[in-house]
C-alpha positions as CSV (number, residue, x, y, z in Angstrom):
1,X,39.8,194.8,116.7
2,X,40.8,194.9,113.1
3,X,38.3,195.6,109.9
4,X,38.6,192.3,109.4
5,X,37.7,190.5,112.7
6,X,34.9,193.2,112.8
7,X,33.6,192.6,109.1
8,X,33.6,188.8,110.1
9,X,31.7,189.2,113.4
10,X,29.4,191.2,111.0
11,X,28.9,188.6,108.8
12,X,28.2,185.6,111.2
13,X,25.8,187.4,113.1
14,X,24.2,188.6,110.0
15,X,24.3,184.8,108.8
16,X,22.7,184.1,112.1
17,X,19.7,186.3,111.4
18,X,18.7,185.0,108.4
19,X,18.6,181.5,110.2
20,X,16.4,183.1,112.5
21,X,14.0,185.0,110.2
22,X,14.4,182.0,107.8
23,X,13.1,179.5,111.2
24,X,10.5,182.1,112.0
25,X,9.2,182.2,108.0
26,X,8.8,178.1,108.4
27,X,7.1,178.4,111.6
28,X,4.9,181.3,109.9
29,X,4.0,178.9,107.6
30,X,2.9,176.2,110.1
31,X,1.2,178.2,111.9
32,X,-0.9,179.6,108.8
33,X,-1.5,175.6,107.1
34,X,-2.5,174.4,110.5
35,X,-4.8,178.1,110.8
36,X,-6.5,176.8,107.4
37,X,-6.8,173.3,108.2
38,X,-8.9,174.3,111.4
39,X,-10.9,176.7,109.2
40,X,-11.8,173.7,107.6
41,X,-12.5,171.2,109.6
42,X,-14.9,173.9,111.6
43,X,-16.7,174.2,108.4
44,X,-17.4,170.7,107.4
45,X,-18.7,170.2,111.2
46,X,-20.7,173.4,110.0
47,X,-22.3,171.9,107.5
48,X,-22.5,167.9,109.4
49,X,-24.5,169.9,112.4
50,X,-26.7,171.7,109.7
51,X,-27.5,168.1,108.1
52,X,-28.2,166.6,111.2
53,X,-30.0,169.3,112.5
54,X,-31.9,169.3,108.8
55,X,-32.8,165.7,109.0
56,X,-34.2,166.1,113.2
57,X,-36.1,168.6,111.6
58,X,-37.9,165.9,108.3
59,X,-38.2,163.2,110.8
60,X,-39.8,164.8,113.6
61,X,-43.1,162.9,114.6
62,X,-46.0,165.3,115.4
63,X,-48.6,163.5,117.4
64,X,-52.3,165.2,117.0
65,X,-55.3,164.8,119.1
66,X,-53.2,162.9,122.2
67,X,-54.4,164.8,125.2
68,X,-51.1,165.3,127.6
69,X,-51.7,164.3,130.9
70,X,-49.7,164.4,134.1
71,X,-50.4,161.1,136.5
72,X,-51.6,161.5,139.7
73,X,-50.0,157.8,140.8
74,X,-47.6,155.6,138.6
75,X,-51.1,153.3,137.9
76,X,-53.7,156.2,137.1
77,X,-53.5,159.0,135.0
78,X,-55.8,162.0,135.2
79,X,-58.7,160.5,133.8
80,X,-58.1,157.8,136.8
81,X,-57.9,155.4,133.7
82,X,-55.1,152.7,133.9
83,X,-51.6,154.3,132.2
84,X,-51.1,150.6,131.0
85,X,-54.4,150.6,129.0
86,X,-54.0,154.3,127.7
87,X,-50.1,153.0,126.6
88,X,-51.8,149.6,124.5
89,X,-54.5,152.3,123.0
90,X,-52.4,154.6,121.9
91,X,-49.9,151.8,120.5
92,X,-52.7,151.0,118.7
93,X,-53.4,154.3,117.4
94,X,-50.0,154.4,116.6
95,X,-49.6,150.9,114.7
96,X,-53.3,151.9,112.9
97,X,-52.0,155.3,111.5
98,X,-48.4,154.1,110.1
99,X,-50.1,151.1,108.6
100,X,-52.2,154.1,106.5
101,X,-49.1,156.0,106.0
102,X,-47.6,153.0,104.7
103,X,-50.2,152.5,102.5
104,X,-49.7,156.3,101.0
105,X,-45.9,155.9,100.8
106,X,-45.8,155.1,97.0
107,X,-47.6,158.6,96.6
108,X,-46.2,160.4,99.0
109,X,-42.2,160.6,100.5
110,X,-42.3,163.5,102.5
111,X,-44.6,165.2,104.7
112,X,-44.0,168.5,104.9
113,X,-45.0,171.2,107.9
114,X,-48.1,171.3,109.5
115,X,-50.0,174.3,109.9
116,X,-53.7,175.6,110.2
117,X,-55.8,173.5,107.7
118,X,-57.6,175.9,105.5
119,X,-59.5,173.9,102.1
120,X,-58.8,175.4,98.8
């Protein structure tokens, strides 16, 4: 082979490699604004599971003073009262109090936890 058929060979692989490592470069680069677009996403569903999990939290409904009860047969509970009578009184229970917090809602908008009740 001459000089110049080897400096040419030389040259078009060389031109090769920079095709190569110039492809490799753009598919770094993919690779890397996809990588950031994930981190992203993962932290705005972060933060839309913390929210949701925040509000579960505010909304929860504590019930105080209902005795839990397993039923013996679908018509009786322990007490062998009817579970259809014990379901209207405590819907009435139930209607009685939010009409009272409804009352207190333009004084109060949110309750916060519960815990021991101690008076000042």
């Amino acid at each position: 082979m001459k000089k110049e058929d080897i400096k040419s060979l030389v040259a078009e692989r060389l031109l090769k490699l920079e095709h190569i490592t110039d492809g490799a470069d753009i598919a770094a680069a993919k690779v890397t604004s996809r990588l950031n677009d994930l981190e992203r996403e993962s932290n705005s569903l972060r933060d839309d599971q913390t929210y949701v999990k925040a509000q579960s939290i505010r909304n929860k409904v504590v019930f105080i003073g209902v005795p839990e009860t397993e039923n013996k047969s679908p018509e009786t509970n322990e007490q062998g009262e009817d579970t259809e009578k014990t379901s209207e009184r405590f819907t009435q229970i139930l209607l009685r109090e939010l009409q009272t917090l409804s009352s207190l809602r333009g004084s109060t908008n949110r309750l916060g936890n519960t815990g021991r009740f101690s008076p000042s």
